[in-house]
C-alpha positions as CSV (number, residue, x, y, z in Angstrom):
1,X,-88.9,17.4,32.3
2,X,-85.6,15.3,32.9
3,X,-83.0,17.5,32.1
4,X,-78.9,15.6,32.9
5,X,-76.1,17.5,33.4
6,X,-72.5,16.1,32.0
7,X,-69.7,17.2,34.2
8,X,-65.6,16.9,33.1
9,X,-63.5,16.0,36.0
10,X,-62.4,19.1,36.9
11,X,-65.9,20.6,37.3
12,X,-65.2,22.9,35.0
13,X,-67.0,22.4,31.7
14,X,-70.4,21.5,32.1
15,X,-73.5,20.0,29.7
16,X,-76.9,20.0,30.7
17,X,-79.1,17.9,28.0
18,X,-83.1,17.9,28.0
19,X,-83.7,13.8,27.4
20,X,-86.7,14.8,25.3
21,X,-85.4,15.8,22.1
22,X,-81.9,15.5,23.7
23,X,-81.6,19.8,23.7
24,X,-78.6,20.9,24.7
25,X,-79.9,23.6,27.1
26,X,-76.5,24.6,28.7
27,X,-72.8,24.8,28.1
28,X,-71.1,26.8,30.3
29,X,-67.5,27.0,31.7
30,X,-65.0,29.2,33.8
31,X,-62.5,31.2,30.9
32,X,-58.6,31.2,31.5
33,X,-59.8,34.5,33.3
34,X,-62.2,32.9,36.1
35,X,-65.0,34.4,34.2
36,X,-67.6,32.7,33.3
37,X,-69.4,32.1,30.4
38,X,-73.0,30.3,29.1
39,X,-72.5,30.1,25.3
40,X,-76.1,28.6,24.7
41,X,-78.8,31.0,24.6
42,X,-82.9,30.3,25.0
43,X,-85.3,30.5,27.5
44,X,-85.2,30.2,31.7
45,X,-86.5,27.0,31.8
46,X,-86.2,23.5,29.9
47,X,-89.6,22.9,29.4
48,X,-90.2,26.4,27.1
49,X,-86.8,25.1,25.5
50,X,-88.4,22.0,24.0
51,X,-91.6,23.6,22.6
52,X,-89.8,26.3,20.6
53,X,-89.7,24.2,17.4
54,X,-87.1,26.8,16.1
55,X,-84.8,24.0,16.6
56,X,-82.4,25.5,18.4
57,X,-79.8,23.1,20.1
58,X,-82.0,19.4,19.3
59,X,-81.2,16.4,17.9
60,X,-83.0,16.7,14.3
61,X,-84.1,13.6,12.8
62,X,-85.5,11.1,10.8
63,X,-84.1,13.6,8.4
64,X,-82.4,17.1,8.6
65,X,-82.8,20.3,6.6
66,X,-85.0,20.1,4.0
67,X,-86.7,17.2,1.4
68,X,-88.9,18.0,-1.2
69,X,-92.8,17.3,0.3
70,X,-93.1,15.2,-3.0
71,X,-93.3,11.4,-3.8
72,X,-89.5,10.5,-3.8
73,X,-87.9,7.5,-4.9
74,X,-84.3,5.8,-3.2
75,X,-82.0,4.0,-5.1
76,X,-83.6,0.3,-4.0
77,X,-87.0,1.2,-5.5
78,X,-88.2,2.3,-2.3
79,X,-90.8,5.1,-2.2
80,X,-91.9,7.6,0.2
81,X,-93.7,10.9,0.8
82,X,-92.1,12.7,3.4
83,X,-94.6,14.9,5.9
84,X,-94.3,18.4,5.1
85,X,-93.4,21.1,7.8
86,X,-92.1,24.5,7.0
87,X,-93.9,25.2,4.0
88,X,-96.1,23.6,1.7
89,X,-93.3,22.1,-0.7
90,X,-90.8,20.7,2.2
91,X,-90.4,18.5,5.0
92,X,-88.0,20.2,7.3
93,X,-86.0,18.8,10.1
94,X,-88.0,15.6,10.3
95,X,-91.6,17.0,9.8
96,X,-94.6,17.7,12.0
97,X,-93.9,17.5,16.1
98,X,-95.5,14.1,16.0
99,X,-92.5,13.0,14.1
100,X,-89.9,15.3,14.5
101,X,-87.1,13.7,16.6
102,X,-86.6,17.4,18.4
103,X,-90.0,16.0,19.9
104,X,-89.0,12.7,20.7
105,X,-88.4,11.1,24.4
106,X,-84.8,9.0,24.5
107,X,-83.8,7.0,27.2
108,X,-80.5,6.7,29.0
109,X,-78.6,3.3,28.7
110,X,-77.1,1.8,30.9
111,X,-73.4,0.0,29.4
112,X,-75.3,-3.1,29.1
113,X,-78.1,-1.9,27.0
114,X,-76.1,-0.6,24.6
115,X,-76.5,-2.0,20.6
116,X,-74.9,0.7,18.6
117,X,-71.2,1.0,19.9
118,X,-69.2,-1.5,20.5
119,X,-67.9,-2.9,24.1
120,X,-64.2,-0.6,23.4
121,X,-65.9,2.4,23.2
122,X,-68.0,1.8,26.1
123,X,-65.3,1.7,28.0
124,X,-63.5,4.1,26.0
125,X,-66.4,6.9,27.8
126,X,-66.1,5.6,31.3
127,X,-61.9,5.0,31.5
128,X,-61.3,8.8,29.1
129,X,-64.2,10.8,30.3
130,X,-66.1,9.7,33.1
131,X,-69.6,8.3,34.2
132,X,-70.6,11.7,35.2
133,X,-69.0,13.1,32.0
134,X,-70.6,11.3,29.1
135,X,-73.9,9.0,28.6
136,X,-75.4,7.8,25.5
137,X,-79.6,7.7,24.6
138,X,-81.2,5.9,22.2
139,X,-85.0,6.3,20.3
140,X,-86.7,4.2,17.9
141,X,-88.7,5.4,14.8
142,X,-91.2,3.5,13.0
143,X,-92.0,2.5,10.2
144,X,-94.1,5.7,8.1
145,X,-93.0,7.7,10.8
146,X,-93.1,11.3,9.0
147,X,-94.0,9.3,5.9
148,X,-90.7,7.6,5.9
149,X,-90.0,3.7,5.0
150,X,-88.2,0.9,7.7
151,X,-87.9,0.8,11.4
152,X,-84.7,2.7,12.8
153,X,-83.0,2.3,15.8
154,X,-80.8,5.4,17.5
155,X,-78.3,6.0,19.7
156,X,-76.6,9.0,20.3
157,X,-73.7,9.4,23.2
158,X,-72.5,12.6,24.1
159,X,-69.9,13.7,26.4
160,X,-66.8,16.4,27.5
161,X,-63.8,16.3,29.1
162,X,-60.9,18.3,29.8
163,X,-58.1,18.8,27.5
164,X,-54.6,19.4,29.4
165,X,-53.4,21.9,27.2
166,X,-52.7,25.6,27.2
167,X,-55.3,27.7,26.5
168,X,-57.7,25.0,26.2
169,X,-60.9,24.6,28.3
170,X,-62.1,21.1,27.4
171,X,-63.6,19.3,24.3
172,X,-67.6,18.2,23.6
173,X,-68.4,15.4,21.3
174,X,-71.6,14.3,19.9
175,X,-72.1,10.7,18.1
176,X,-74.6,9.5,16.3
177,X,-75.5,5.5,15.7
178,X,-78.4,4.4,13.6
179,X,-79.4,1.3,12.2
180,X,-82.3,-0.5,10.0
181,X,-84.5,-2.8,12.2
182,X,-86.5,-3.5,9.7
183,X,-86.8,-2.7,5.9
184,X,-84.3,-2.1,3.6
185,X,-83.1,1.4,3.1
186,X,-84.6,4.4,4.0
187,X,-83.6,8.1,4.0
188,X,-81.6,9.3,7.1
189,X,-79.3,12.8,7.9
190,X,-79.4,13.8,11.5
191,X,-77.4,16.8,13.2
192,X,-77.5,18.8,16.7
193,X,-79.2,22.1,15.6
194,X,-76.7,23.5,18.9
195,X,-76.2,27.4,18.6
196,X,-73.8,29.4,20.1
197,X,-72.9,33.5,21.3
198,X,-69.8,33.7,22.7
199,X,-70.4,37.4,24.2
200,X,-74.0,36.6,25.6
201,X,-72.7,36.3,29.1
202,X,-70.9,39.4,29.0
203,X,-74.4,41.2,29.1
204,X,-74.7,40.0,32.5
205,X,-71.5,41.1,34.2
206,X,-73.0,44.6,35.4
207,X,-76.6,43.7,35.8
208,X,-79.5,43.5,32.9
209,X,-78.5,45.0,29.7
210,X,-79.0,45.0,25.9
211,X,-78.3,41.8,24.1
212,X,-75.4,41.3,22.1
213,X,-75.9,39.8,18.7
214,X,-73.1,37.5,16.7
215,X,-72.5,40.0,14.2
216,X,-69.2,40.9,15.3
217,X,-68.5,37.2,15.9
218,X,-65.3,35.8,13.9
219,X,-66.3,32.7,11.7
220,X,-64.1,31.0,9.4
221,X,-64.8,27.3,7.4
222,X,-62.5,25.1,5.6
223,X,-64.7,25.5,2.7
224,X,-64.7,27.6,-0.9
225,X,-68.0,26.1,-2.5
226,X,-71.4,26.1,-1.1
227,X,-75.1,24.2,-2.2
228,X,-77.1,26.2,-4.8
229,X,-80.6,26.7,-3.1
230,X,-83.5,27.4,-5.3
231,X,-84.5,30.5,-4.2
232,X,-88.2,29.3,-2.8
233,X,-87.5,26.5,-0.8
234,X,-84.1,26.2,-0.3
235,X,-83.7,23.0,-1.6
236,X,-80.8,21.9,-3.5
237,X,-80.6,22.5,-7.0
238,X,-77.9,19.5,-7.7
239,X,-74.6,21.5,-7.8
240,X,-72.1,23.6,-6.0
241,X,-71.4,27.2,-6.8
242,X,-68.2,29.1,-5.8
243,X,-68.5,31.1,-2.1
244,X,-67.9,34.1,-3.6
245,X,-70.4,34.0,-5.7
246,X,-73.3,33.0,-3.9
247,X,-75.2,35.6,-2.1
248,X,-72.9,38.4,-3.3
249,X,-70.0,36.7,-1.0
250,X,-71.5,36.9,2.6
251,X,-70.8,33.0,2.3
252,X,-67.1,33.1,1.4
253,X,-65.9,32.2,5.2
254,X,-62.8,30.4,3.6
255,X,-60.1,33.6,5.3
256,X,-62.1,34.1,8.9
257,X,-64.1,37.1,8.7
258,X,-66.6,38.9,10.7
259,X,-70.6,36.9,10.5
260,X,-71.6,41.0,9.7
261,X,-69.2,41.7,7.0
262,X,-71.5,41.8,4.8
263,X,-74.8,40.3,6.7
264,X,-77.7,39.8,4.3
265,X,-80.9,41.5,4.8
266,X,-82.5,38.0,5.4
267,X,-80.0,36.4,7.3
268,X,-78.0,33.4,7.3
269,X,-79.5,30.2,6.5
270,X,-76.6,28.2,3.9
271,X,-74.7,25.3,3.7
272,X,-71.2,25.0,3.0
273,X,-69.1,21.9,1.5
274,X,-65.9,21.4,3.2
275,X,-62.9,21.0,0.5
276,X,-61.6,17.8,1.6
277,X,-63.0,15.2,-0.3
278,X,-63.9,11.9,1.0
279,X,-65.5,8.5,0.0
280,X,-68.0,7.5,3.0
281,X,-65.3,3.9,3.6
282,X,-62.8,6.6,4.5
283,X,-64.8,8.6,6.7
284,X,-66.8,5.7,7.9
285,X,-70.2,7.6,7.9
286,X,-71.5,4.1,7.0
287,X,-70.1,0.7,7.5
288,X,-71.2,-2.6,6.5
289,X,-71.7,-5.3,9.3
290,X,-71.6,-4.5,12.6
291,X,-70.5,-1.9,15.1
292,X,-67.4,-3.7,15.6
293,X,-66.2,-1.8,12.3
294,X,-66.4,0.9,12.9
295,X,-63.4,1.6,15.2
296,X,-63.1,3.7,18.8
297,X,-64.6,6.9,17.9
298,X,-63.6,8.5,20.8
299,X,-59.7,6.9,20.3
300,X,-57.3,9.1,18.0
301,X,-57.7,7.0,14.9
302,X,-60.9,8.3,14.9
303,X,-60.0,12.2,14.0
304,X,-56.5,11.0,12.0
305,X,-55.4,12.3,8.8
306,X,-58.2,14.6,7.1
307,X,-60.9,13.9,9.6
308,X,-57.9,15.4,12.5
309,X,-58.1,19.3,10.6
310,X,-60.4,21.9,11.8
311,X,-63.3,22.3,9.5
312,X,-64.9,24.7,11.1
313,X,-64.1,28.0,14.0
314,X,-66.0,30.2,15.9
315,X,-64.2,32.9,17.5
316,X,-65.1,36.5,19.5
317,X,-62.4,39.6,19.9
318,X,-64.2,40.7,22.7
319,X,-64.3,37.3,25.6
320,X,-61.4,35.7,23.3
321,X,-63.3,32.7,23.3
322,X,-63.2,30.2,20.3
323,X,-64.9,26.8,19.0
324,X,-63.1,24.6,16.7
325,X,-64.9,21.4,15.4
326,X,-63.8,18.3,13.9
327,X,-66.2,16.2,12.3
328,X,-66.9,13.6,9.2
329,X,-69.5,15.1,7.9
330,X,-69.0,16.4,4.4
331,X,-70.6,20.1,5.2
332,X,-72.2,22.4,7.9
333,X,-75.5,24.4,7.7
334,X,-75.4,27.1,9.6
335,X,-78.5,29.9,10.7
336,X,-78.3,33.0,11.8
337,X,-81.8,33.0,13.4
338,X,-83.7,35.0,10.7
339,X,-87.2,35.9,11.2
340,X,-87.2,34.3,14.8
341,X,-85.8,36.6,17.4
342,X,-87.4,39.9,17.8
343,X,-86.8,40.6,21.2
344,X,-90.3,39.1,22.4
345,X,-89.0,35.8,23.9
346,X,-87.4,35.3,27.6
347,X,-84.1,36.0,27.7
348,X,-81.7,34.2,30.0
349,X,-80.2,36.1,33.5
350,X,-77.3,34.6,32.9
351,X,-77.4,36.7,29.4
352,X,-78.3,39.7,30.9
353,X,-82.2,39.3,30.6
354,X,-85.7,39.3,32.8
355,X,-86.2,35.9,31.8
356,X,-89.7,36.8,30.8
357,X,-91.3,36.8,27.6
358,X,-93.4,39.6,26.1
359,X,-90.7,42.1,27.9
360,X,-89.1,43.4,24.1
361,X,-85.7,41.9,26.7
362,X,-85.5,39.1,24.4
363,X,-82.8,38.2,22.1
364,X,-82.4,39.9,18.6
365,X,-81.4,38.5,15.3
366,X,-78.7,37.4,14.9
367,X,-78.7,35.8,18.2
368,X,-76.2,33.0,17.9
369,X,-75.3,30.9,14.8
370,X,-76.1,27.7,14.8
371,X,-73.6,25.1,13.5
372,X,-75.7,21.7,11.9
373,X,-73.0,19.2,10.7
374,X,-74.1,16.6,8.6
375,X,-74.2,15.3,5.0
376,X,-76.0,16.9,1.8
377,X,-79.4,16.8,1.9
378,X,-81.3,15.0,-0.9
379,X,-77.8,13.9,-2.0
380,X,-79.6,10.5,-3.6
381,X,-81.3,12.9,-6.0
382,X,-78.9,14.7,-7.5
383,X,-75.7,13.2,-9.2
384,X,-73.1,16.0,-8.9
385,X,-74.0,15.9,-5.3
386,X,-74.3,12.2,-4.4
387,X,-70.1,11.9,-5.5
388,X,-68.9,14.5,-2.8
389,X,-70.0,12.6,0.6
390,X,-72.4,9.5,1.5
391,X,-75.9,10.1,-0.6
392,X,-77.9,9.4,2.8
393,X,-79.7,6.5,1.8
394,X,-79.6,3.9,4.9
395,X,-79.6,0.3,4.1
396,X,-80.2,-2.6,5.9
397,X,-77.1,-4.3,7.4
398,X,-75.4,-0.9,7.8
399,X,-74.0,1.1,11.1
400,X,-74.9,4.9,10.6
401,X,-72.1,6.9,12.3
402,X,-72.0,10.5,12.3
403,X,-69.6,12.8,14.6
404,X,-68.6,16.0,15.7
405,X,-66.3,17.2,18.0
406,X,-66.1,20.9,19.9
407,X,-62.9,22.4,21.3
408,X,-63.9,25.5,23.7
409,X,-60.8,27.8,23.8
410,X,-60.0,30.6,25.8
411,X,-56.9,33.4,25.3
């Protein structure tokens, strides 16, 4: 299992990424404090990492979230039957293992080799963050793969650095690149299902100890409406509904308030739609032509004007660590872990556990809350929906770019 690990120049922020499925399995750092801190929870070892299809901290693809297991229809004509996963009437995160892209090998590029960014932000990763800070992997998906139309090229780069600021420990970013190969549109949404506790390490400061759930966690979203789910399969029902109003208010993260106050007896598993508005040209989630349009993503045009403000923050009292994310997606999903931790899995040392499963050591919902960026799912289908961001339809002669960046803070 090849498993690379990303390193900023001053050593101090590190990534460690599992090539198959591109799982983030570690980021850890040294606080303002010299304590240190893994903010990634799972299992001991990588290889137990990638078989947990629970998603946690994978690339998702062809398709993330959730599409209707039904014959559905794009805007071209084109029709398609996604594989279902999950439950009978839905294909989540891609389908079945055999064509899930949490399952999928990628390779490492070299500079060279690579088709989705252009030659300025190649060098824009080597000259700002480093050879052994960033890389970028790419996978191919065929044509019927998880019963979806065209051939699709990937490329995803990742990388950190440090930020020279106060208070600042260094910044992540994740991009994602697709394009056509062959065919003429096809349905496409992919995110990093990445997860984060920002107390987990704390449980392993005086020796094994209980786990420390994300309950008490501080979250906060630029965001006042979120996606109506029907209440089966959690699919979209075509239109927004006020945050206070949906699920009695536990959604309403607008002010910053605690993930527990109130958390609902089944857990957190929403999406919310950030209040800025913007047409797809503006956040250049697609672009005609080729990757020469898109811009330096990883210059500071990229995250001017609306696409600069923090969408999103993550935040903990107790280590006075926080996560702020840009991105130009138009929403986040984000899971609390519900009905997938019960204590039985391996637990991390670094978290304070035996690193065995079967031990009741494990971790306990809520574990961490995972934070998916990416556009509304099924967005083609519904027209109330398809307005507010880019309706995820892929057509040929387009760039797909989707991005997300991560400041780790300390106080």
């Amino acid at each position: 299992m090849s498993v690379v690990t990303l390193t900023t120049k001053s050593h101090n922020l590190s990534l460690k990424v599992v090539e198959k499925g591109l799982h983030v399995f570690s980021i850890s750092f040294k606080d303002k404090h010299g304590k240190e801190h893994e903010i990634i929870i799972g299992p001991e070892n990588p290889e137990d990492a990638v078989k947990d299809r629970r998603f946690l901290h994978s690339l998702i693809g062809r398709y993330c979230n959730r599409l209707p297991h039904d014959k559905l229809t794009l805007p071209g004509g084109t029709t398609f039957t996604p594989e279902s996963f999950g439950s009978p009437e839905t294909s989540l995160h891609g389908g079945p293992a055999s064509s899930g892209w949490d399952q999928k090998p990628l390779q490492r590029l070299r500079g060279d080799e690579v088709t989705l960014f252009s030659a300025q932000e190649v060098e824009a990763l080597k000259s700002q963050y480093g050879e052994e800070a960033a890389g970028v992997w790419a996978c191919e998906s065929a044509d019927g793969e998880g019963g979806h139309p065209g051939k699709v090229r990937a490329e995803v780069a990742i990388a950190v650095r440090d930020i020279q600021e106060e208070g600042v420990v260094g910044e992540v970013v994740l991009v994602y690149r697709a394009k056509l190969l062959e065919g003429d549109e096809t349905a496409l949404n992919l995110t990093q299902h990445w997860a984060f506790n920002l107390e987990a390490s704390e449980n392993a400061r005086n020796g094994p100890g209980a786990m420390t759930d994300v309950k008490q966690h501080l979250y906060q979203l630029n965001s006042t409406q979120c996606l109506e789910l029907a209440p089966n399969t959690a699919l979209p029902t075509g239109h927004l509904i006020d945050a206070t109003k949906w699920r009695s208010g536990a959604c309403n993260f607008k002010t910053t308030k605690k993930i527990g106050d109130p958390y609902p007896q089944d857990g957190l598993d929403d999406y919310s739609v950030f209040d800025r508005r913007m047409k797809p040209a503006d956040s250049k989630v697609v672009v005609e032509g080729d990757v020469e349009q898109v811009g330096n993503v990883f210059g500071p045009e990229a995250t001017s004007g609306q696409l600069g403000e923090t969408v999103a923050k993550l935040s903990s009292e107790k280590t006075g660590l926080s996560l702020e994310f840009q991105t130009n997606q138009s929403g986040v999903q984000y899971w609390s872990g519900h009905g997938g931790y019960d204590g039985s899995d391996a637990r991390r040392r670094v978290h304070g556990g035996k690193a065995e499963a079967g031990t009741g050591d494990g971790y306990v919902e809520p574990p961490a809350l995972a934070m998916e960026f990416h556009e509304i799912y099924g967005a083609w289908m519904h027209p109330e929906l398809k307005e507010i961001g880019w309706d995820t339809v892929l057509k040929k002669n387009q760039i797909y770019n989707n991005w997300v960046k991560m400041t780790v803070k300390s106080k």
